[in-house]
PyMOL commands that place a pseudoatom at each C-alpha (Angstrom):
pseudoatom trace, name=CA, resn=UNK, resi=1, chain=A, elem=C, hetatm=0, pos=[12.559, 149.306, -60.597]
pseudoatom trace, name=CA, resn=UNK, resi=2, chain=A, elem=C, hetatm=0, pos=[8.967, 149.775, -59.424]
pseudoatom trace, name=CA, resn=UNK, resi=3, chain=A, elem=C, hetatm=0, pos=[6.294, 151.264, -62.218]
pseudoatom trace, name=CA, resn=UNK, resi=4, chain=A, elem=C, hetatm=0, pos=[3.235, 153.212, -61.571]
pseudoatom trace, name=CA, resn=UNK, resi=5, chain=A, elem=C, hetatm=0, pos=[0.914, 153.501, -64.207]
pseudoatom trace, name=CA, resn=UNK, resi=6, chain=A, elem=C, hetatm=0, pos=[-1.972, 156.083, -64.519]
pseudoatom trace, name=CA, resn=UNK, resi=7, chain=A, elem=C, hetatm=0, pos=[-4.275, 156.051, -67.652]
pseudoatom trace, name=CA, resn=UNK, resi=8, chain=A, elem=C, hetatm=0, pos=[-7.192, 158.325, -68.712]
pseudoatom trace, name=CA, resn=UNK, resi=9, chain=A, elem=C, hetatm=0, pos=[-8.855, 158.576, -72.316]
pseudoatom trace, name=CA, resn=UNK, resi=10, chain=A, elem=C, hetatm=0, pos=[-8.935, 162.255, -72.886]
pseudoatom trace, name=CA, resn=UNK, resi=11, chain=A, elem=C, hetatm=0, pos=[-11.396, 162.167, -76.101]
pseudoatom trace, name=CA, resn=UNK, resi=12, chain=A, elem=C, hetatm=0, pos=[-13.358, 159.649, -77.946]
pseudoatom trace, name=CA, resn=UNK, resi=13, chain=A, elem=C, hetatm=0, pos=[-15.595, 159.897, -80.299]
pseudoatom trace, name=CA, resn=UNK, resi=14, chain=A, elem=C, hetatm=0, pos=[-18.283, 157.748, -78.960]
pseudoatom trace, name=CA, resn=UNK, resi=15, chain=A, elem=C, hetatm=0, pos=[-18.189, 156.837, -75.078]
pseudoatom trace, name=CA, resn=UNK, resi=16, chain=A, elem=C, hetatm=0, pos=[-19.380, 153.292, -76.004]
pseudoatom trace, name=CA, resn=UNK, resi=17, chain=A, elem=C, hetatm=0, pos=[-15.591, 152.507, -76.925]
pseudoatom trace, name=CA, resn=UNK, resi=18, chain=A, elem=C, hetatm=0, pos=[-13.773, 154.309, -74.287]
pseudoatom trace, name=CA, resn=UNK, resi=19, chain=A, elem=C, hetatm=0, pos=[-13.356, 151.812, -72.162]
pseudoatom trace, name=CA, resn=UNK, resi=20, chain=A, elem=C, hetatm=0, pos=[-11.720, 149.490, -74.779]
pseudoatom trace, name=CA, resn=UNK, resi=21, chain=A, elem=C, hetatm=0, pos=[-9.595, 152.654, -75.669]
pseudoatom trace, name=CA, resn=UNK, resi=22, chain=A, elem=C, hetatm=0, pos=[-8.805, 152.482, -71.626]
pseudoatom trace, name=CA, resn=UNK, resi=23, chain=A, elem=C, hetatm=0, pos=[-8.232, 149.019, -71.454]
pseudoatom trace, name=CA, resn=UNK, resi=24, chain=A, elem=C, hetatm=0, pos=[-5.989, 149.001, -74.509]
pseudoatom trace, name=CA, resn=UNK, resi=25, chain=A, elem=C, hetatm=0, pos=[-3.884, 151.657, -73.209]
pseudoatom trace, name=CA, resn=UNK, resi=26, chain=A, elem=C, hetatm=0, pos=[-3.225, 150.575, -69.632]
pseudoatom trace, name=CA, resn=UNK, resi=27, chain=A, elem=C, hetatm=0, pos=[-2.850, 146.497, -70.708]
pseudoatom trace, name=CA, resn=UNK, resi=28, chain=A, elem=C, hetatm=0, pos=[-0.439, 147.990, -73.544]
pseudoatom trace, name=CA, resn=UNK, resi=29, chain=A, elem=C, hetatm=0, pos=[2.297, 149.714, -70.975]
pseudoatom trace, name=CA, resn=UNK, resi=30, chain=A, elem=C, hetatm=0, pos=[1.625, 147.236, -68.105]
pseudoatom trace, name=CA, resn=UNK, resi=31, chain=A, elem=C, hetatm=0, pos=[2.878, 144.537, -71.552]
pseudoatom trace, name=CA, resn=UNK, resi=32, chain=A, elem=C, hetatm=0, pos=[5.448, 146.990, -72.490]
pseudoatom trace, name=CA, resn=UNK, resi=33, chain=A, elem=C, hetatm=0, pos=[7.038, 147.642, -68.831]
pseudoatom trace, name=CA, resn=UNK, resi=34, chain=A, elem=C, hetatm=0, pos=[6.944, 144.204, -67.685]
pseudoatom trace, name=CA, resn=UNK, resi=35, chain=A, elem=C, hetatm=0, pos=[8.621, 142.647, -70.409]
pseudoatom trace, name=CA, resn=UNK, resi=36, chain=A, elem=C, hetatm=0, pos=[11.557, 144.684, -69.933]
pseudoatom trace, name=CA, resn=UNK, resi=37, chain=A, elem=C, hetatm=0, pos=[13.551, 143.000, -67.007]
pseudoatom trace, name=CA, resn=UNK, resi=38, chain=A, elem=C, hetatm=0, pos=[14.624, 145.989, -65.737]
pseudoatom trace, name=CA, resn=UNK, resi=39, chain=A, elem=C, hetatm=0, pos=[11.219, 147.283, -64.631]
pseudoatom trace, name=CA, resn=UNK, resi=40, chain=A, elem=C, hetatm=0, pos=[8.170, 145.440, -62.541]
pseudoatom trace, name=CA, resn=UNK, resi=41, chain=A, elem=C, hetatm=0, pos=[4.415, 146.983, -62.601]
pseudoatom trace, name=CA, resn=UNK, resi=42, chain=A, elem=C, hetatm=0, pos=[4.019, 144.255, -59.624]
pseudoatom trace, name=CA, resn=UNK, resi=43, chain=A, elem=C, hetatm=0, pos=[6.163, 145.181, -56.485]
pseudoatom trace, name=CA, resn=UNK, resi=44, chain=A, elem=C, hetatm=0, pos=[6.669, 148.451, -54.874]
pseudoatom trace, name=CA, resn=UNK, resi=45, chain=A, elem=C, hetatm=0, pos=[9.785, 150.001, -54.598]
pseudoatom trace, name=CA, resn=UNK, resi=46, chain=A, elem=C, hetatm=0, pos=[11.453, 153.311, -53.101]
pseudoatom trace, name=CA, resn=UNK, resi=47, chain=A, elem=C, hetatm=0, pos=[12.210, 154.643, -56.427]
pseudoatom trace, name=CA, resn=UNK, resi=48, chain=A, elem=C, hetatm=0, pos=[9.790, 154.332, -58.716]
pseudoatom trace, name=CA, resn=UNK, resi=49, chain=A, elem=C, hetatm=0, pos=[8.903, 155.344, -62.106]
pseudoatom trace, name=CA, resn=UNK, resi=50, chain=A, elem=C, hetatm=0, pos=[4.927, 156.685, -62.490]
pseudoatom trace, name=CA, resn=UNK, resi=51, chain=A, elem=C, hetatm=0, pos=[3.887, 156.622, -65.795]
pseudoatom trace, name=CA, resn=UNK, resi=52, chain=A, elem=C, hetatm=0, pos=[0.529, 159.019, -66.979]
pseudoatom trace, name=CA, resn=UNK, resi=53, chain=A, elem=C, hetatm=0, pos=[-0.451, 158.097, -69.935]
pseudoatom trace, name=CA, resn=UNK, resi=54, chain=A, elem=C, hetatm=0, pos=[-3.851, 159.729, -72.058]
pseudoatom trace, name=CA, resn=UNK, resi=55, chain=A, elem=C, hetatm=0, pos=[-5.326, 159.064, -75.127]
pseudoatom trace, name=CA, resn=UNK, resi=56, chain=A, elem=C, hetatm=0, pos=[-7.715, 160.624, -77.570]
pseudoatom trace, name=CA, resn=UNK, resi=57, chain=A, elem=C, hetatm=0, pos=[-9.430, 158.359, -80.285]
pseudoatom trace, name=CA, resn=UNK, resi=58, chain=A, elem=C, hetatm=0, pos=[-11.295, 160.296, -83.148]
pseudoatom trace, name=CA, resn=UNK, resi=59, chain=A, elem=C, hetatm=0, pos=[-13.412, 159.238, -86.226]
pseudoatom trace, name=CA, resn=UNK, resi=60, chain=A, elem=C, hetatm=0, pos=[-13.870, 161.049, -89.240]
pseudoatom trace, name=CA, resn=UNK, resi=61, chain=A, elem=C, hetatm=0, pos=[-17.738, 160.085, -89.114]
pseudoatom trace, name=CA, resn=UNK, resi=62, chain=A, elem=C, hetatm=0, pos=[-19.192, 159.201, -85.391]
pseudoatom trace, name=CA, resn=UNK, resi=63, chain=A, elem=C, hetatm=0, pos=[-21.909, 157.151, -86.388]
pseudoatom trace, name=CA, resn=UNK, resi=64, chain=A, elem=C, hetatm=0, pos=[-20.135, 155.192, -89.282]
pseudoatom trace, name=CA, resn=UNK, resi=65, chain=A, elem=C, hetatm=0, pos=[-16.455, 155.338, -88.514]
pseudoatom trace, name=CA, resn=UNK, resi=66, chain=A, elem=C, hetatm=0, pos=[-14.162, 154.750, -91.983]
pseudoatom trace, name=CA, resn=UNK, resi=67, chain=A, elem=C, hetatm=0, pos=[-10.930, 156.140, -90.351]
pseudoatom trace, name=CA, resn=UNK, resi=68, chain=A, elem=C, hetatm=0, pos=[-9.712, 155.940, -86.934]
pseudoatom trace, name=CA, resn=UNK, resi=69, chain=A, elem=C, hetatm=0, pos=[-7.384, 158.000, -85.357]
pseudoatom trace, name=CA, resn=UNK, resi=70, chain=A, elem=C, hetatm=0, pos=[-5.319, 158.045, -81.965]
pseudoatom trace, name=CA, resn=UNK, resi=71, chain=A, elem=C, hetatm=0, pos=[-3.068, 160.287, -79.877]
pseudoatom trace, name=CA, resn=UNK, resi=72, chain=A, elem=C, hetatm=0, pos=[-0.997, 158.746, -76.977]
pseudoatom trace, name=CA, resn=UNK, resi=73, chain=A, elem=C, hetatm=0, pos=[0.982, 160.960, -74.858]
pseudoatom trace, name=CA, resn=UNK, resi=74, chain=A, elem=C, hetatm=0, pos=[2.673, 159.258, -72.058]
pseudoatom trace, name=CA, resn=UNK, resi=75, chain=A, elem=C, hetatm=0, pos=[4.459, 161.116, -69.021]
pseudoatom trace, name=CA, resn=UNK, resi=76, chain=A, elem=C, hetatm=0, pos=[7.072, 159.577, -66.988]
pseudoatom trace, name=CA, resn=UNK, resi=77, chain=A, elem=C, hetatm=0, pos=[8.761, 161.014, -63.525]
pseudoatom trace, name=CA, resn=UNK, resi=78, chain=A, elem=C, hetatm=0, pos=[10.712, 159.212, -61.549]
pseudoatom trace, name=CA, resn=UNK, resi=79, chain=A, elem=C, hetatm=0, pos=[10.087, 159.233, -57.441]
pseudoatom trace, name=CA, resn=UNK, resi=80, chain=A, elem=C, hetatm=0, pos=[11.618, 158.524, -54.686]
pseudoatom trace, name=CA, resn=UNK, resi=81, chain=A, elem=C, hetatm=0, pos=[15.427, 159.221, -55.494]
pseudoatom trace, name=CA, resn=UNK, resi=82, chain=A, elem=C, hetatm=0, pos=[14.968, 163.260, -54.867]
pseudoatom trace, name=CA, resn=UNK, resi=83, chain=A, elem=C, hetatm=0, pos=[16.802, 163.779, -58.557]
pseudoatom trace, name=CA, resn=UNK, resi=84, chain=A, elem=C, hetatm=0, pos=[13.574, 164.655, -59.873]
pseudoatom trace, name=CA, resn=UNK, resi=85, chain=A, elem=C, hetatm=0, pos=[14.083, 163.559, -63.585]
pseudoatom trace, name=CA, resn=UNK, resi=86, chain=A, elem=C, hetatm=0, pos=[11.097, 163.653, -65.982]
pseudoatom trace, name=CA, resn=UNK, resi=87, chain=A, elem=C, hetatm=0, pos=[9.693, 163.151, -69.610]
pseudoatom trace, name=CA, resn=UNK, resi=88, chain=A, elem=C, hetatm=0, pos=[7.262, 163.185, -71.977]
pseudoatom trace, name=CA, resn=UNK, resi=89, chain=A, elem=C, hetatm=0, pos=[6.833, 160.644, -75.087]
pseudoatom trace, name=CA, resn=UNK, resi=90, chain=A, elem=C, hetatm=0, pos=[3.499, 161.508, -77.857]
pseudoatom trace, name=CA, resn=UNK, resi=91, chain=A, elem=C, hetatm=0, pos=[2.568, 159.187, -80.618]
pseudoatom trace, name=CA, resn=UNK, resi=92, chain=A, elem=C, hetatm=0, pos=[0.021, 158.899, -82.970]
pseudoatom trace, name=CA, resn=UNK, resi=93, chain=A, elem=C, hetatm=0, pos=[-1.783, 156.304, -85.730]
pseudoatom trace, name=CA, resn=UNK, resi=94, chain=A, elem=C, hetatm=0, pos=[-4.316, 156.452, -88.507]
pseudoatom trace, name=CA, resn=UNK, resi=95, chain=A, elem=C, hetatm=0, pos=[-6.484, 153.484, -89.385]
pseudoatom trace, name=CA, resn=UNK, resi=96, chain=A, elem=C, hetatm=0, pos=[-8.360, 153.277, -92.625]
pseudoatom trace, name=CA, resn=UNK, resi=97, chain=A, elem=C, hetatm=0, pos=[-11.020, 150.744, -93.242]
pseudoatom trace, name=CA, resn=UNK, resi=98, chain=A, elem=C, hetatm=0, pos=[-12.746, 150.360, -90.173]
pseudoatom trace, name=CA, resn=UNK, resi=99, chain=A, elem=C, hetatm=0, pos=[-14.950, 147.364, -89.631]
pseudoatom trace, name=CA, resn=UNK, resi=100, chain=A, elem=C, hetatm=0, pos=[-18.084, 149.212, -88.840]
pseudoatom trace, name=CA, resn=UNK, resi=101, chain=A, elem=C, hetatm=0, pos=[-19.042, 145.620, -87.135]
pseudoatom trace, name=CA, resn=UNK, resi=102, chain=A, elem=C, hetatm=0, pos=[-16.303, 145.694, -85.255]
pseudoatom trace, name=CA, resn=UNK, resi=103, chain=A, elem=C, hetatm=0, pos=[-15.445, 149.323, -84.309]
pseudoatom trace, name=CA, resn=UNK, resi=104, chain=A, elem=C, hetatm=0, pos=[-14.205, 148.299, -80.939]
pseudoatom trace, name=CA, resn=UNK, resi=105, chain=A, elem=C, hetatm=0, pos=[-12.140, 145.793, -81.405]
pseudoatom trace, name=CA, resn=UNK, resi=106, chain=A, elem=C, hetatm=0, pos=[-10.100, 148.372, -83.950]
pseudoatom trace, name=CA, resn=UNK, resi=107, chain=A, elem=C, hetatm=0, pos=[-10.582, 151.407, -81.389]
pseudoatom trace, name=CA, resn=UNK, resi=108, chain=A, elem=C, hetatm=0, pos=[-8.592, 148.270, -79.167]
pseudoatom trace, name=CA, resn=UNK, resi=109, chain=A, elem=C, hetatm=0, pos=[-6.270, 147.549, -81.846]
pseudoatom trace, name=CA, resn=UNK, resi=110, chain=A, elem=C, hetatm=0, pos=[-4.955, 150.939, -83.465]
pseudoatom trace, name=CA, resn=UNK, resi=111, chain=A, elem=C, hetatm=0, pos=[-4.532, 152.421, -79.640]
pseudoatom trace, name=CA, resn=UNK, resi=112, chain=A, elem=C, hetatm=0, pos=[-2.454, 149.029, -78.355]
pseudoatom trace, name=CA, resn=UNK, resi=113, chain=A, elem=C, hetatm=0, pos=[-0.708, 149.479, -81.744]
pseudoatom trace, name=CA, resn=UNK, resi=114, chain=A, elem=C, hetatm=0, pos=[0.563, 153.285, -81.213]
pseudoatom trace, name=CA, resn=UNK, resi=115, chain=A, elem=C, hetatm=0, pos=[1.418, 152.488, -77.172]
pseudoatom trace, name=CA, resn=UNK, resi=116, chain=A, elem=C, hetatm=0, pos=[3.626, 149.308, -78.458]
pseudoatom trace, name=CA, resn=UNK, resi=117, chain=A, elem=C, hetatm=0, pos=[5.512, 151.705, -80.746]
pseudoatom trace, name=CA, resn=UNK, resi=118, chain=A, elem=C, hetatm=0, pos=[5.783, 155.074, -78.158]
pseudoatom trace, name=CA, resn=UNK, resi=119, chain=A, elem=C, hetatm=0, pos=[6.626, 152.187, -74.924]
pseudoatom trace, name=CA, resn=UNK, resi=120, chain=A, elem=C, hetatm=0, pos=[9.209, 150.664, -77.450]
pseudoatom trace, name=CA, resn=UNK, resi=121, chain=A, elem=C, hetatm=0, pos=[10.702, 154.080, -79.439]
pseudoatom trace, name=CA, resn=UNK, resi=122, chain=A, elem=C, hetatm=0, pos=[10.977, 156.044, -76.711]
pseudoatom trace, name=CA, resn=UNK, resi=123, chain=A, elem=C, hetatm=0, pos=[9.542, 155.404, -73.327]
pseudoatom trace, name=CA, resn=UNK, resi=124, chain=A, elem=C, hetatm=0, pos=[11.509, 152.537, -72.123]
pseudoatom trace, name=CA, resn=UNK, resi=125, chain=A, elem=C, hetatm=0, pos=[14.720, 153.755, -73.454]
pseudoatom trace, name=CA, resn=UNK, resi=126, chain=A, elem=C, hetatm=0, pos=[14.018, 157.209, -71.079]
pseudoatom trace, name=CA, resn=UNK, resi=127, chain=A, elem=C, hetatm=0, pos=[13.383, 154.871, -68.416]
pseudoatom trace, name=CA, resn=UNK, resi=128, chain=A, elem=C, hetatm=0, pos=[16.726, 152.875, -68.944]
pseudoatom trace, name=CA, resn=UNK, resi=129, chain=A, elem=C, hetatm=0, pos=[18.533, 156.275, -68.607]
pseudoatom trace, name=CA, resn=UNK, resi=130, chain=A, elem=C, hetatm=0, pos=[16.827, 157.271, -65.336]
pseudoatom trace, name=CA, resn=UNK, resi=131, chain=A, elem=C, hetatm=0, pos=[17.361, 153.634, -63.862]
pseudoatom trace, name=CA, resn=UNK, resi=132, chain=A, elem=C, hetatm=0, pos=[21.509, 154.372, -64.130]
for i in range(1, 132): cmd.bond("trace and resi %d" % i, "trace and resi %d" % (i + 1))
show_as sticks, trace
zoom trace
């Protein structure tokens, strides 16, 4: 089954790291969905599955960063078949002992991190029940 993804980046404390926020988030489901052999981010189907996915990253200081912390919230409706099923999945992650060197590649990190476990815990298994 066909899946449409749609990602935004809702918040973030500094716009220098929302596009690795972005990038995180949409590489992270494209991983997720793909894997599963069930679903395909690659060929277009009649029914399909659109995903909307948004994330928020905050710091507890913007200019030196010690803790990191994301929302995901990830929106799935299925198209195409007229049932009109739907649901929502949220996660969330703290990470302490930020690299102020390196605040992107943990803004990357900490968001891929929380979509891996929401995709895993309990997107994919709502899209298994809308694909029967």
């Amino acid at each position: 089954m066909y899946v449409s993804i749609k990602c935004s980046i809702k918040d973030v404390f500094d716009a220098a790291y929302k596009s690795a926020a972005l990038t995180a988030l949409s590489d992270g489901i494209r991983e997720a969905v793909d894997a599963d052999k069930n679903f395909s981010t690659k060929k277009a189907e009649k029914l399909t599955i659109v995903l909307t996915a948004n994330a928020s990253v905050t710091a507890d200081d913007k200019t030196a960063p010690k803790q990191l912390k994301v929302t995901v919230g990830i929106d799935g409706l299925l198209t195409g078949s007229g049932a009109g099923q739907a649901f929502k999945a949220t996660g969330n992650g703290t990470m302490d002992g930020v690299n102020p060197k390196k605040v992107d590649r943990d803004v990357a990190t900490l968001v891929d991190d929380v979509v891996g476990d929401v995709m895993k815990g309990k997107v994919i298994p709502q899209m298994l029940k809308m694909k029967t």
